[in-house]
KOLFI-372286 format. One record per residue (C-alpha): x negated, y, z; residue number from 1. Coordinates in nm, 2 decimals. Layout:
BEGIN
X	Y	Z	NUM $
...
% end
This chain:
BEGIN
-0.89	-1.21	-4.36	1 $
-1.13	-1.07	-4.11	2 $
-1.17	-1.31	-3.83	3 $
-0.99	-1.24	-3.48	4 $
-1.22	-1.10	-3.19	5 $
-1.33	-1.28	-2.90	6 $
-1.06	-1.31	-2.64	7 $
-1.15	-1.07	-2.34	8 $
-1.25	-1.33	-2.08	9 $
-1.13	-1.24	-1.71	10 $
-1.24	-1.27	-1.32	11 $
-0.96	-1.25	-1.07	12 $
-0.97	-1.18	-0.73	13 $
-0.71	-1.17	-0.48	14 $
-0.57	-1.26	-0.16	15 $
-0.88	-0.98	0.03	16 $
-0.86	-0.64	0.15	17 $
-0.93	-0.37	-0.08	18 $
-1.04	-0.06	-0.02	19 $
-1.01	0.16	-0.36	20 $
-1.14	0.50	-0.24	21 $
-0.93	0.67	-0.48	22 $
-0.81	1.02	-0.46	23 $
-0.57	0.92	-0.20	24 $
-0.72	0.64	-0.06	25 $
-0.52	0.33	-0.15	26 $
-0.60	-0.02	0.06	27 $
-0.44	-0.29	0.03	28 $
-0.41	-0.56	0.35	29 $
-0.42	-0.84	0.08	30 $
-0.44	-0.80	-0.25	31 $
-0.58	-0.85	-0.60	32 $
-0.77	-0.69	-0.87	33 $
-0.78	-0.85	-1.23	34 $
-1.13	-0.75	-1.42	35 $
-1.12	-0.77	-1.82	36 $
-1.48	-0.75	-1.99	37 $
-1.67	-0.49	-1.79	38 $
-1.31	-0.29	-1.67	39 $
-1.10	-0.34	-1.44	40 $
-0.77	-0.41	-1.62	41 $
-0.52	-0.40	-1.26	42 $
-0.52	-0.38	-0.88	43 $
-0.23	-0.42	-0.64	44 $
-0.10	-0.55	-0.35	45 $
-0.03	-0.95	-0.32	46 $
-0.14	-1.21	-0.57	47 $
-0.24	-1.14	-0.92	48 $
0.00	-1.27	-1.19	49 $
-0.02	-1.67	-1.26	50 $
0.01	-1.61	-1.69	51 $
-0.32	-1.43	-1.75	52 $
-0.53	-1.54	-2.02	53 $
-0.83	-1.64	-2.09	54 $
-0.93	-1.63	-1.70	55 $
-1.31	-1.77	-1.65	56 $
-1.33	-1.71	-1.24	57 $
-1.04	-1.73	-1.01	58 $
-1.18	-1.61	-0.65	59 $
-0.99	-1.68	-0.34	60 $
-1.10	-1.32	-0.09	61 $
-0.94	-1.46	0.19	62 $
-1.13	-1.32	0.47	63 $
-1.33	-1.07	0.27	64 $
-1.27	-0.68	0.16	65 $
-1.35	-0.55	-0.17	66 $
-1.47	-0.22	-0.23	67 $
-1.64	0.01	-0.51	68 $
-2.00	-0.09	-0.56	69 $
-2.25	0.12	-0.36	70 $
-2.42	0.42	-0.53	71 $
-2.78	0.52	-0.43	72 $
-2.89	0.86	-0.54	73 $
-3.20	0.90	-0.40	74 $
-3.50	0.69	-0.36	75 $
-3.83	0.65	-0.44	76 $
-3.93	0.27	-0.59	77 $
-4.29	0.27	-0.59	78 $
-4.33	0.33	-0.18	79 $
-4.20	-0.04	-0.22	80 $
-4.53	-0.17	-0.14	81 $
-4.63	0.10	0.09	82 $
-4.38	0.03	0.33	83 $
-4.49	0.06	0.76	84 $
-4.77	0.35	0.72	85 $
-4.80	0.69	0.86	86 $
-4.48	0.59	1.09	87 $
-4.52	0.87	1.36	88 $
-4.56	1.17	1.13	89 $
-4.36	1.50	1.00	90 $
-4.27	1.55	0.62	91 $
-4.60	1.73	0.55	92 $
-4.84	1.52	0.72	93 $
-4.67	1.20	0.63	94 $
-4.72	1.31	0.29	95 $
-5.06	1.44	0.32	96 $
-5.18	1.11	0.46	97 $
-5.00	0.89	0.18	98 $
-5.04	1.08	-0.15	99 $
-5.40	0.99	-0.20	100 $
-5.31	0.62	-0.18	101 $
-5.00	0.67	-0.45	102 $
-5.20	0.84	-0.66	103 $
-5.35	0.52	-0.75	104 $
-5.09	0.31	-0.85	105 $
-5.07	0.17	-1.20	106 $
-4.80	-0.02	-1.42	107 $
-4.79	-0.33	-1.24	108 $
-4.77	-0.16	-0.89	109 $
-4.46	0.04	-1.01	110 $
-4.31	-0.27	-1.17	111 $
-4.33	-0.48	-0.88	112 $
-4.23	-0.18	-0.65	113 $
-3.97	-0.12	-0.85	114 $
-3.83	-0.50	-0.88	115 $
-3.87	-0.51	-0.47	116 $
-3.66	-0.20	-0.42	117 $
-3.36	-0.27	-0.66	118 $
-3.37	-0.67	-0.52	119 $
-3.29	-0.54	-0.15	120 $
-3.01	-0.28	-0.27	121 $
-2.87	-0.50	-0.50	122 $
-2.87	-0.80	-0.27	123 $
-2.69	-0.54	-0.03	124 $
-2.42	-0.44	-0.25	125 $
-2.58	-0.15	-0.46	126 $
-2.41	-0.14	-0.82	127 $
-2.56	0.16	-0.94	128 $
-2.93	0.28	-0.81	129 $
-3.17	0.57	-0.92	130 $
-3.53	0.62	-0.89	131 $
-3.68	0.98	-0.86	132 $
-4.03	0.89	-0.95	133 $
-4.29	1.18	-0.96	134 $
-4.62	0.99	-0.94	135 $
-4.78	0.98	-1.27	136 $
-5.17	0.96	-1.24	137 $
-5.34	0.94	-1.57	138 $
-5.44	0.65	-1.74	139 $
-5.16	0.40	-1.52	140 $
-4.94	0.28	-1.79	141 $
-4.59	0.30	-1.90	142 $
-4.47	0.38	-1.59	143 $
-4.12	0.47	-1.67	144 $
-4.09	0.16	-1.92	145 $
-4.17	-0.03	-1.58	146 $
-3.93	0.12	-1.41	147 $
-3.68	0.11	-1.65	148 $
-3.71	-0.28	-1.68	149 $
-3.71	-0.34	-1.34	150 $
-3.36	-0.21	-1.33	151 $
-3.22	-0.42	-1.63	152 $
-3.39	-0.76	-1.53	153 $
-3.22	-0.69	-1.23	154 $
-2.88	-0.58	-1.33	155 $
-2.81	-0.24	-1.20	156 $
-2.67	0.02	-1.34	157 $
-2.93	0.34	-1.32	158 $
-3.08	0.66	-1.34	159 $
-3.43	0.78	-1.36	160 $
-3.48	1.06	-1.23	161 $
-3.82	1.16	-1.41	162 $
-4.05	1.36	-1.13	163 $
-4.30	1.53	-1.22	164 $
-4.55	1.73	-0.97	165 $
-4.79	2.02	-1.07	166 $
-4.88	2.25	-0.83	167 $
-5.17	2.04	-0.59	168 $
-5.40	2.17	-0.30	169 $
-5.59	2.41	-0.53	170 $
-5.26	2.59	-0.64	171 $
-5.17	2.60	-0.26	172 $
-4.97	2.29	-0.28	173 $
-4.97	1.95	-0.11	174 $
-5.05	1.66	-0.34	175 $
-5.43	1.64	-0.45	176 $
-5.55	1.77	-0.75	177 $
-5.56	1.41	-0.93	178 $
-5.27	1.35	-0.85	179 $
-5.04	1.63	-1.05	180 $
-4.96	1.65	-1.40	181 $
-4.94	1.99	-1.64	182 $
-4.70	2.19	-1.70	183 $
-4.70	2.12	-2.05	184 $
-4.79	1.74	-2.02	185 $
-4.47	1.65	-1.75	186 $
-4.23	1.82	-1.96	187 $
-4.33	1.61	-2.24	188 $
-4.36	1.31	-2.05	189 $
-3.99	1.41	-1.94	190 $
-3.86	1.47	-2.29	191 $
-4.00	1.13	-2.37	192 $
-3.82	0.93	-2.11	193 $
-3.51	1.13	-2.23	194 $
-3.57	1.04	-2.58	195 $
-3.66	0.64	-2.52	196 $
-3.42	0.56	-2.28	197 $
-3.10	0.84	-2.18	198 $
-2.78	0.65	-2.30	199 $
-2.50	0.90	-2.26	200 $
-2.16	0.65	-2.29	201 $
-1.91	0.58	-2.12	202 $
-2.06	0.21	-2.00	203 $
-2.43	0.31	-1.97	204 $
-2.61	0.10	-1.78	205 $
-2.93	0.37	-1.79	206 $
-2.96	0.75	-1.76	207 $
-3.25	0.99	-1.78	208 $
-3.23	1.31	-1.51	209 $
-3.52	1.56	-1.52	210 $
-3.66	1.63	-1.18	211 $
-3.99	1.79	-1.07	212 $
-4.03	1.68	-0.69	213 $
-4.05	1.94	-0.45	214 $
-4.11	2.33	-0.42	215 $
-4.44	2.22	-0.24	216 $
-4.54	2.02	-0.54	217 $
-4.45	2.21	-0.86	218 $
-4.44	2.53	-1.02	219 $
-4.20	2.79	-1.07	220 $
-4.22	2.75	-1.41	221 $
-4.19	2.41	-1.41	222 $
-3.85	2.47	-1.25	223 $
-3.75	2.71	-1.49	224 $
-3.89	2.50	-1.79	225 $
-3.76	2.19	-1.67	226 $
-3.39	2.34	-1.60	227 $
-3.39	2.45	-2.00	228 $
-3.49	2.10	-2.10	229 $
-3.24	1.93	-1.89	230 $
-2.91	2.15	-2.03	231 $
-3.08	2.11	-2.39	232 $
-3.08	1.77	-2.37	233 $
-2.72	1.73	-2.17	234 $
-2.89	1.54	-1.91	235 $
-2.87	1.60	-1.52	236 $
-3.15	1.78	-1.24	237 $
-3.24	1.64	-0.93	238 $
-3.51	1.75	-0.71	239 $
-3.56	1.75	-0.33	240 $
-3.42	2.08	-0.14	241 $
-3.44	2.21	0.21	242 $
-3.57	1.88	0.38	243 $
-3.78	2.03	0.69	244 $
-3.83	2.35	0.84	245 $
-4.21	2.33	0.69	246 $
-4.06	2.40	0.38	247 $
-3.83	2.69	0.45	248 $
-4.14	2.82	0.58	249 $
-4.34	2.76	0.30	250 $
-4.10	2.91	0.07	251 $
-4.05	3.21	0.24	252 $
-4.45	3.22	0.25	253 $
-4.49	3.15	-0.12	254 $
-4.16	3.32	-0.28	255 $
-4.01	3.57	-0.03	256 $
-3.64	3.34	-0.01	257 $
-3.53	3.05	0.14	258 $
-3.53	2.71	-0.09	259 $
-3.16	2.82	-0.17	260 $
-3.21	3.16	-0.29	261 $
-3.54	3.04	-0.44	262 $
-3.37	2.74	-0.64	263 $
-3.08	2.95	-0.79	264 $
-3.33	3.24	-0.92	265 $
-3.48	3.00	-1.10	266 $
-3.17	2.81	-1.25	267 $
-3.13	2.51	-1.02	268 $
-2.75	2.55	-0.85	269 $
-2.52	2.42	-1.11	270 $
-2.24	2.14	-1.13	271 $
-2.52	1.92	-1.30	272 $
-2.81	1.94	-1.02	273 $
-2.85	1.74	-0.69	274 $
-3.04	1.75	-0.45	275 $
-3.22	1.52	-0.23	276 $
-3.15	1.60	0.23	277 $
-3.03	1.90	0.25	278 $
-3.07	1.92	0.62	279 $
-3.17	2.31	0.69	280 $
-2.86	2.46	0.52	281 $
-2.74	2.80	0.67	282 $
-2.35	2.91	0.55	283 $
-2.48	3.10	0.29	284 $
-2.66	2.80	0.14	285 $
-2.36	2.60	0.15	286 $
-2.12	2.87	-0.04	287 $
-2.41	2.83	-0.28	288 $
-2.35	2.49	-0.33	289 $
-2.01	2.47	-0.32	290 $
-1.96	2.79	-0.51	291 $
-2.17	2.61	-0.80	292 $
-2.08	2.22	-0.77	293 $
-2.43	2.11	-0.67	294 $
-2.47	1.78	-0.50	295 $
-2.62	1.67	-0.17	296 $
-2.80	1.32	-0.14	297 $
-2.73	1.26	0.21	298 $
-3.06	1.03	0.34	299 $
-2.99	0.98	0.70	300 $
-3.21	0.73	0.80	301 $
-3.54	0.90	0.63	302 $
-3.44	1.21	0.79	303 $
-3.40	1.08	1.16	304 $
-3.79	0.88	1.01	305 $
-3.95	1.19	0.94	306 $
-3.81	1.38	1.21	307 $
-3.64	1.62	0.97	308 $
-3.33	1.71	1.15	309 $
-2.94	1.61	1.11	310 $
-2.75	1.74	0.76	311 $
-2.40	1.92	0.80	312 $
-2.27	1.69	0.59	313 $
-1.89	1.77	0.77	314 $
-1.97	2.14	0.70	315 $
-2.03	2.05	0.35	316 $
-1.75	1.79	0.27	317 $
-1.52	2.11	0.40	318 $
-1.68	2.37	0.17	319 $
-1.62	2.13	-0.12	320 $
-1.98	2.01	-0.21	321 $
-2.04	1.68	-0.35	322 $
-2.25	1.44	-0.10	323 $
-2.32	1.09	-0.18	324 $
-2.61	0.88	0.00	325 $
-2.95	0.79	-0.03	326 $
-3.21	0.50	0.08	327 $
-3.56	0.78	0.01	328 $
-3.84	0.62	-0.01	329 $
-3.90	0.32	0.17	330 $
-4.21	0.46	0.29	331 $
-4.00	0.66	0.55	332 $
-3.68	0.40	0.53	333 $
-3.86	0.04	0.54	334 $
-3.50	-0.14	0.51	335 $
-3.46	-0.04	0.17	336 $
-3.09	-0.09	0.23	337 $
-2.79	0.16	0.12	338 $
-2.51	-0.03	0.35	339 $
-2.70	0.08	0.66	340 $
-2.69	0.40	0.53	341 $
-2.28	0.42	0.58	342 $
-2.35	0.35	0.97	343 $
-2.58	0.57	0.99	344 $
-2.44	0.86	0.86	345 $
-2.16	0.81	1.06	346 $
-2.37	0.78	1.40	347 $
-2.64	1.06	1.31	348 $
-2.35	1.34	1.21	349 $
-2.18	1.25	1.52	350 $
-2.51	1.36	1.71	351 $
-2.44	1.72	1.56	352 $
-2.19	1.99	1.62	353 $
-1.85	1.83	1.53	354 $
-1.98	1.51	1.77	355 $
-1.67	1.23	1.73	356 $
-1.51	1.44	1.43	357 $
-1.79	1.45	1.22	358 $
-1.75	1.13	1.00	359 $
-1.51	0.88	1.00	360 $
-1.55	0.46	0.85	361 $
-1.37	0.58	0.56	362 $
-1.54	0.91	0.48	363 $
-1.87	0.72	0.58	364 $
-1.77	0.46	0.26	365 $
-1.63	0.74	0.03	366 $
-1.99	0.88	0.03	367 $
-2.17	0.55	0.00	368 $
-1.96	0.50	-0.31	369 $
-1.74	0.80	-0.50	370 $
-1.95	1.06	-0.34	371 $
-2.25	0.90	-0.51	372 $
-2.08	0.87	-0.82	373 $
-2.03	1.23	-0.83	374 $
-2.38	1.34	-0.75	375 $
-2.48	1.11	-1.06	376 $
-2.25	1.28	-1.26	377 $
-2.04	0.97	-1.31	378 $
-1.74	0.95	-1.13	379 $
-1.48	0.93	-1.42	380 $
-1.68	0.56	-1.47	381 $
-1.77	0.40	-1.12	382 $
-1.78	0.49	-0.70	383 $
-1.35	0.40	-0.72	384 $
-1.11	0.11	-0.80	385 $
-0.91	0.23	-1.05	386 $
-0.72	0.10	-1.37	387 $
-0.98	0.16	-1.68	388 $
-1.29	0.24	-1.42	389 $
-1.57	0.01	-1.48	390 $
-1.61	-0.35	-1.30	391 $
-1.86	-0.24	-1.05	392 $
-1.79	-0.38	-0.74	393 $
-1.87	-0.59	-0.41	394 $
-1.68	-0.86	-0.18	395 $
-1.77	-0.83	0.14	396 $
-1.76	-1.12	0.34	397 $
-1.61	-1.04	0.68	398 $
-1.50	-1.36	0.87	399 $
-1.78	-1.49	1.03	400 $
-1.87	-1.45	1.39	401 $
-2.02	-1.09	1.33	402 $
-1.68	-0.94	1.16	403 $
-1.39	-1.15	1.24	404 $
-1.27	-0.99	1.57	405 $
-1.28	-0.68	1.41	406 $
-0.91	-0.58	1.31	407 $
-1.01	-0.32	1.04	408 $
-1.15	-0.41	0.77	409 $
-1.34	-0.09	0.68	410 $
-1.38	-0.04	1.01	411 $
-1.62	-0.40	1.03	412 $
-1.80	-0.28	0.72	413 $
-1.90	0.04	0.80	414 $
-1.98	-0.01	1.22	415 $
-2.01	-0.40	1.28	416 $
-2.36	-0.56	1.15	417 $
-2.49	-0.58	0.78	418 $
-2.20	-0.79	0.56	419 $
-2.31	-1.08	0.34	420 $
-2.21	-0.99	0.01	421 $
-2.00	-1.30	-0.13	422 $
-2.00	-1.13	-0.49	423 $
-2.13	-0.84	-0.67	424 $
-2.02	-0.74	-1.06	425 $
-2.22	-0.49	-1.22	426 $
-2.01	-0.36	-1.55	427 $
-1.85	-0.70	-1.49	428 $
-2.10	-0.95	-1.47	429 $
-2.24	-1.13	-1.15	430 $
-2.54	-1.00	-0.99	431 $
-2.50	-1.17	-0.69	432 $
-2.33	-1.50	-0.53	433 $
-2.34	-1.61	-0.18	434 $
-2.57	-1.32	-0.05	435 $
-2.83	-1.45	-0.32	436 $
-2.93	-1.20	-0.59	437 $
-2.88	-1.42	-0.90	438 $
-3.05	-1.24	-1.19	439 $
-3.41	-1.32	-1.05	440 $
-3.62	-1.47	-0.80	441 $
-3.61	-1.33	-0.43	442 $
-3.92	-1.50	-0.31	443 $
-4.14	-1.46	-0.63	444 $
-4.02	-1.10	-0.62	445 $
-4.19	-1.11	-0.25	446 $
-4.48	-1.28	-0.28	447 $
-4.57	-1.00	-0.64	448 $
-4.54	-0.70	-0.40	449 $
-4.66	-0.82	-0.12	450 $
-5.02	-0.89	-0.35	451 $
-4.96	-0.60	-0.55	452 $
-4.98	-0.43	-0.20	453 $
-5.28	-0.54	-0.09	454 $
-5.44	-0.46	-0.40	455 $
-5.32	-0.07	-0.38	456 $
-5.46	-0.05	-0.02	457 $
-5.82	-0.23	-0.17	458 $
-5.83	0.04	-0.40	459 $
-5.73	0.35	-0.18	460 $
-5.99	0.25	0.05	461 $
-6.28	0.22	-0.20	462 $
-6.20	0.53	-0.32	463 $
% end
């Protein structure tokens, strides 16, 4: 006889707020949710049933609402430990004045970038993070690996997005010459990542997406080249798209279209692409997007940063487009935080056109969490609370002096200051307790990037 399998072990939680962001937007003033392995197994209102088996955690949320785990789908990791520089520039000039310093980093740079970054999302209720990372210079290591591990000593469910750049100053691009790739060399390197590390199931905990950086920063062929490789591997495309009016310009200059027109002629609209801002979108540009499912990572803080402008993100949510949120780089976003990034979508879209009917709490934390989900191509998984979704989630602990006088729950999340996070499960394990991450040390974490940043400015400035 073939022995019995481990009894599913369970967490309960009950007696919070929830707030499922479903399709119709179920909350519950107090109730539970019952998580079985790495799903959850039931939600509902009042008290989860006494004659569950095999319970390991019974949590009291009195106090607290529980929501979807964030979803970050855009960043850049390795600007980790150049945080505070070039703080009064544009898109172009900020990058002009930085990418000579990134394109010295090595393996242990980007490792201990990369452990910083995903330590301050997770700590603040990220579940699921990606990295676009684009900086490759030769000779620097594994970088990817790096990357890659950072995320599962952490405990994060991710996606690299695997950037590549190859069009620098000589080609009438931005980056320096050092600091690009080939054609031929970052679709390989792409390919590769794809190969060592894309994990396609249900429960993946790591993705590959192919994503050359920027039409500034890459070639049309690499565009074209890289959107073949992508749909013959079955993986996703990200890239950045219509950030500043520099780069309308530019494309015009360089191509004759807008980034729109220019990204569609060369096969980049499409249910499987997303792209990073957004911000100078005409109608057309959104009927693009909406006509073809492409995604919008919404990075309001970096925009407002860079001085980039406000997305119609209403105008988009109305057309039908997919918009989840980003952190960027914490280069031009030094918080390195998603769950400011629900505040201030709300306040910077309510600068815009549709002023106070531009964003609402709940919209604001359907974008931070099944918007995102979406964009990563992954919403039948995570971004809602749902019967047979995956146990990615966050309580929110809002009865201390800065929530409790705030009547709505998701109301205090979203507006009042930054939550502690009581508990975070990532595909149903604990990633952090008590506003603590748990899976590694905060302050050794700290003190790595901190010298690992000191040593990257040493060597930009003897170069």
């Amino acid at each position: 006889m073939a022995p019995s399998a481990d009894p599913v072990s369970r967490i309960v939680i009950e007696n919070a707020a929830i707030a499922t962001v479903d399709a119709h937007d179920t909350e519950y003033a107090s109730g539970h949710l019952v998580v079985a392995g790495n799903t959850i197994e039931s939600i509902g209102a009042g008290r989860a049933p006494e004659d569950l088996e095999n319970v390991v955690r019974r949590i009291d949320g009195t106090g607290h609402l529980v929501t979807p785990g964030l979803v970050n789908t855009h960043h850049h990791f390795y600007q980790w430990i150049t945080r505070g520089l070039a703080t009064d520039h544009n898109l172009f000039d900020w990058l002009v004045a930085l990418y000579p310093t990134w394109a010295r980093i090595d393996e242990p740079m980007v490792r201990a970038a990369a452990r910083g970054s995903l330590a301050m999302m997770a700590r603040g209720g990220v579940t699921t993070a990606m990295d676009h990372h684009y900086v490759y210079p030769r000779g620097s290591g594994d970088l990817s690996g790096a990357i890659i591990g950072a995320a599962r000593d952490t405990g994060v469910r991710f996606t690299l997005a695997r950037g590549s750049m190859d069009r620098s100053v000589k080609d009438g691009g931005l980056p320096p010459d050092f600091a690009v790739e080939s054609l031929d060399g970052a679709l390989a390197g792409t390919e590769a990542a794809i190969d060592a590390h894309h994990d396609a199931s249900f429960d993946s905990m790591t993705q590959v997406a192919v994503a050359p950086c920027s039409p500034f920063s890459i070639s049309t062929e690499l565009l074209r080249q890289g959107a073949e490789l992508a749909r013959r591997r079955g993986v996703r495309m990200h890239t950045h798209g219509s950030e500043t009016v520099e780069e309308e310009k530019f494309c015009h200059e360089l191509f004759g279209m807008g980034p729109t027109d220019y990204f569609e002629s060369t096969g980049w609209l499409g249910d499987d692409v997303w792209m990073a801002h957004c911000v100078h979108m005409n109608d057309a540009d959104i009927a693009a997007f909406a006509r073809t499912g492409t995604g919008v990572a919404h990075c309001p803080s970096s925009n407002a940063r860079l001085a980039a402008g406000i997305a119609r993100v209403p105008d988009m949510l109305a057309a039908g487009v997919p918009v989840g949120l980003g952190v960027d780089g914490t280069a031009s976003n030094e918080s390195g935080e998603l769950h400011t990034e629900l505040r201030n979508a709300l306040l910077i879209n309510r600068l815009g056109a549709h002023r106070e009917k531009a964003l609402n709490a709940r919209q604001a934390l359907r974008l931070g969490t099944y918007g995102g989900a979406q964009v990563l191509g992954r919403a039948d998984q995570i971004g809602s609370l749902e019967r047979g979704k995956l146990a990615d989630l966050v309580l929110w602990k809002l009865d201390t002096l800065a929530h409790a006088s705030i009547a709505d729950p998701v109301t205090a999340l979203v507006l009042g200051a930054a939550a502690p996070v009581t508990l975070s499960l990532v595909n149903g394990k604990p990633v952090v307790e008590d506003n603590h991450l748990i899976t590694a040390d905060e302050d050794a974490i700290a003190r790595v990037t901190r010298d690992e940043a000191r040593r990257l400015a040493q060597i930009a400035a003897g170069a």
